[in-house]
C-alpha positions, -999 to 999 in steps of 0.1 A, spaced: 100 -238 925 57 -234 924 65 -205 901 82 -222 879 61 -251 873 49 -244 843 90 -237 824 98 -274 839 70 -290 821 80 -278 787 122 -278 793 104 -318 800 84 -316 770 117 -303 749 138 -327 764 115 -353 750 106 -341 721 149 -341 711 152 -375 721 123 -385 694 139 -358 667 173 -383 673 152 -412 671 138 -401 640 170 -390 626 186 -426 632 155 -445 617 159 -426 583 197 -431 585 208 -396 591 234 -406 615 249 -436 590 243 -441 555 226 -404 548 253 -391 576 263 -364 550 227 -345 550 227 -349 588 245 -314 591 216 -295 568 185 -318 582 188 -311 617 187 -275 618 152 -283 611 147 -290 644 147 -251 652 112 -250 641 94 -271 665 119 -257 693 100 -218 682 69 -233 685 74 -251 722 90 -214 734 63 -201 717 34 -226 734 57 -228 764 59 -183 773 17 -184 761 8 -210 788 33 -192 813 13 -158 800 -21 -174 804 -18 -197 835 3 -178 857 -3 -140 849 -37 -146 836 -36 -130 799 -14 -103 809 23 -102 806 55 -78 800 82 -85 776 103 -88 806 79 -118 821 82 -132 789 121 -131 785 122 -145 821 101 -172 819 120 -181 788 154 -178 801 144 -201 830 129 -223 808 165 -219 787 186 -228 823 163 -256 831 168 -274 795 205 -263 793 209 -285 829 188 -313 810 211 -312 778 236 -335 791 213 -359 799 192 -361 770 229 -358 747 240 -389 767 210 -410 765 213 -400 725 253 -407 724 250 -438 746 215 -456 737 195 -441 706 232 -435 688 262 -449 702 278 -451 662 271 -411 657 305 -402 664 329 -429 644 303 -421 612 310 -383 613 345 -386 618 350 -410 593 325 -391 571 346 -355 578 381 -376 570 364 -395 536 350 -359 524 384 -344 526 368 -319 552 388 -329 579 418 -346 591 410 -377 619 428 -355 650 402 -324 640 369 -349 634 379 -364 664 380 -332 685 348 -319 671 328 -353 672 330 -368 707 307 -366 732 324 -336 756 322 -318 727 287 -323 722 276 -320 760 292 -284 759 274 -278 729 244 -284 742 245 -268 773 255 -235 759 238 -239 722 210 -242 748 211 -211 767 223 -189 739 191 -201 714 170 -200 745 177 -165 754 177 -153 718 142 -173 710 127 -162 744 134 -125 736 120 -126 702 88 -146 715 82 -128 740 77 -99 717 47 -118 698 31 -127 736 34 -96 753 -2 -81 764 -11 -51 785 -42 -49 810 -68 -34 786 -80 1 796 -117 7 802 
């Protein structure tokens, strides 16, 4: 667990950081009165997700393996990070469906079925909370891995050759 210490902190830090992003989104009405721009408006919360892999695989490059690390050590330490958040998905997507947005669900059904998207039985199945707890936990592990791969690219550094 020591060794991981650092992908903890900042699967913490993202953890965080979504419940504020959903807090956000419900103050500016994107999951009731603006529930139609939710869909396009919070894919914008990939950015700062990059950027804490990014910060997250730099401090795990600096801190742990002291300015030098692989690809691979990068990938890892992402893909733990990845696990750890993907086991913290649930619990932030409750807190979210339960406390900071308890309406989410009834709006985007109701939203699908008024837009002629969707009929009620569909809506229903897609906006619930099981559905959403499963999307986290694998949306989680699939971006993770992906993100960590790609990052890890950027951070890699050999030992410098004298």
């Amino acid at each position: 667990m020591k060794n991981f210490r650092i992908e903890f902190k900042w699967a913490i830090i993202f953890s965080v950081f979504t419940l504020i992003w959903m807090v956000g989104e419900k103050s500016i009405g994107l999951h009731d009165e603006l529930i139609a721009k939710q869909a396009v408006y919070t894919n914008l919360i990939a950015i700062p997700y990059i950027i804490i892999f990014f910060l997250a695989i730099k401090d795990k490059r600096d801190n742990y393996y002291n300015g030098i690390m692989s690809w691979k050590q990068g990938v890892i330490s992402g893909g733990v990070l990845s696990v750890i958040i993907a086991v913290l998905a649930p619990i932030v997507q409750y807190v979210v469906s339960t406390l900071i947005s308890p309406e989410f669900f009834q709006h985007a059904i109701d939203h699908a079925v008024e837009s002629g998207r969707m009929k009620r039985d569909g809506a229903a199945s897609l906006y619930n909370l099981n559905f959403f707890l499963i999307q986290a936990i694998f949306g989680s592990l699939a971006m993770g891995v992906v993100t960590s791969a790609i990052v890890a690219a950027f951070l890699k550094k050999s030992p410098k050759n004298d």
